[in-house]
N, C-alpha and C positions, 0 to 999 in steps of 0.2 A: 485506453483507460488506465492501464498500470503505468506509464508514463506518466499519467496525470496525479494517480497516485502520491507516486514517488514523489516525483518534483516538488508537487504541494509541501509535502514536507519537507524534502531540502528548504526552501524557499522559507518556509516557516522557521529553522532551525536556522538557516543562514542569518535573518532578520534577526534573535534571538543573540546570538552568539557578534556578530556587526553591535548591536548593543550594548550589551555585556561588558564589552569587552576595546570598546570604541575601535574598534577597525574601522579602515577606509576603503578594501575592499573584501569579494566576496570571501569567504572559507569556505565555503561546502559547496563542493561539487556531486555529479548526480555523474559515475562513472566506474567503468571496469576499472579491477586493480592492474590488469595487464593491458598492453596494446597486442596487436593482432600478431606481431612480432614474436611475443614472448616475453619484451622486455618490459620493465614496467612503465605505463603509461606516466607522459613529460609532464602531464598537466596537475598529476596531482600533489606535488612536492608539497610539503608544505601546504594542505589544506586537508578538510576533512572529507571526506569519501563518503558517498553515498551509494550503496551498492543492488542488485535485483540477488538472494543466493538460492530461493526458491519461489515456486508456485506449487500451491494444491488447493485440491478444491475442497471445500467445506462442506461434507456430508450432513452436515446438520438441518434438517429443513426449514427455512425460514419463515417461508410462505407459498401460499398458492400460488398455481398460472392466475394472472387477470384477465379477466372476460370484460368484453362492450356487449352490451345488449341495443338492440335497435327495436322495429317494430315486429318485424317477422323471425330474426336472428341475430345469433349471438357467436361475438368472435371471442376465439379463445386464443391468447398470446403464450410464447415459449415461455417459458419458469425462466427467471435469474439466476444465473447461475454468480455462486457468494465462491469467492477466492481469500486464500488468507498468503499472504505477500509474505517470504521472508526477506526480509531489508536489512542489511549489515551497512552498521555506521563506523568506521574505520579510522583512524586519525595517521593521517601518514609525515609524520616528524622525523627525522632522526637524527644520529649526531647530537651535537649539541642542545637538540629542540625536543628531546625527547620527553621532557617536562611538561611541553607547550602540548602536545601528543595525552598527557595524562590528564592534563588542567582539561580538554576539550573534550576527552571522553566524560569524563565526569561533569563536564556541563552540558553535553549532551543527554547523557540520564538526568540528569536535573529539570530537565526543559519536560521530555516527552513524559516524567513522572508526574509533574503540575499540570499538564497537556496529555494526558493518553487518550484523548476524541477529540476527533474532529470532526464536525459537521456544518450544516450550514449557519448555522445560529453562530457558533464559537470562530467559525473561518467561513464569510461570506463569498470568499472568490475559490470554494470549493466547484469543484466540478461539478456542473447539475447532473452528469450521468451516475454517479457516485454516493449513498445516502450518507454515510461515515466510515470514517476510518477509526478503529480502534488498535491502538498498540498495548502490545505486552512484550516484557523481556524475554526470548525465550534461552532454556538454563539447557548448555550444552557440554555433558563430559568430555574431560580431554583429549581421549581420540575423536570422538566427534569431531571437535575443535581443530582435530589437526587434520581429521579427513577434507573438511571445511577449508581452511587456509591450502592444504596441498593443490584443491581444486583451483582455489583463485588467483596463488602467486606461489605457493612454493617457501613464503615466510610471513611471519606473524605480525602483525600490526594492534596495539591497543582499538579496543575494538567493542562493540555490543551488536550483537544477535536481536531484532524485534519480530514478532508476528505480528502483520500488521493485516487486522479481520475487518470482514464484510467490505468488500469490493466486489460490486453488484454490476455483474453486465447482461442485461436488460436491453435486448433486442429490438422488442416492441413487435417481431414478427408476428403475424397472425398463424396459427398451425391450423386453426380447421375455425369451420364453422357450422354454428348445432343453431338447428330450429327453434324459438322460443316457446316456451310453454304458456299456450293461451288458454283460454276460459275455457272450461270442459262445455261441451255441447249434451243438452240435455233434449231430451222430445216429451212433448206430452202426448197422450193417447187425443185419437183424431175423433 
């Protein structure tokens, strides 16, 4: 599901920015800044970068476990568990294109600020396991920033931080099952 996430958005951003901007082909890829190597991955020259820089879970509660009720009992399903995605959008230019680098990030804040939900109504090829995605910038001090980049390449790329909330994975497992509560039994004297 956080694959599906993601990509949704690239894919939305890509379309966007293809637009925009009349390209012919893609710009935004959904990839690490490094290959397995060390070195930085070939693919992303020249395109914008979609990245995964954390997961946690969202302590917030959203909603109850869901229950089915039948005649005699009633199944109780695991709670969804809500994740909030951080996804770092990157623009990796350089040389000469380091303009093309600035132009992109700022048209990607431009996209996701008109666009901060997605759901099914607004993006109908949302993932059904998914209710929305909501983004927010999120605002990281310098060292942060640099703790950040040391993790993922070691140098700095033009760039935006999103927290991207409620990514809802929803098992559908059944955890138990409870008796339903029927009609209280009453006697009358005999």
């Amino acid at each position: 599901m956080i694959s599906a996430a993601i990509n949704h958005l690239a894919n939305h951003l890509n379309q966007f920015l293809r637009r925009a901007y009349n390209l012919s082909e893609d710009i935004v890829v959904v990839s690490n800044i490094l290959a397995q190597d060390g070195s930085i991955a070939p693919h992303i020259n020249n395109k914008v970068v979609i990245c995964l820089a954390n997961i946690e879970k969202d302590t917030v509660a959203h909603r109850a476990p869901k229950s089915a009720s039948g005649p005699a009992r009633s199944a109780v399903h695991s709670t969804p568990v809500f994740l909030n995605l951080y996804v770092l959008v990157a623009a990796n230019f350089s040389g000469g294109n380091y303009s093309e680098a600035l132009k992109f990030v700022s048209s990607t804040i431009s996209f996701f600020q008109r666009l901060p939900v997605f759901d099914h109504q607004v993006t109908p090829d949302l993932d059904q396991r998914i209710e929305k995605l909501i983004l927010d910038i999120e605002n990281l001090k310098t060292h942060e920033l640099s703790n950040l980049w040391t993790v993922l390449s070691g140098r700095y790329l033009p760039s935006v931080l999103y927290k991207v909330r409620m990514i809802a994975f929803d098992s559908d497992d059944i955890v138990r099952q409870v008796p339903s509560v029927g009609e209280p039994v009453t006697s009358v004297g005999h």
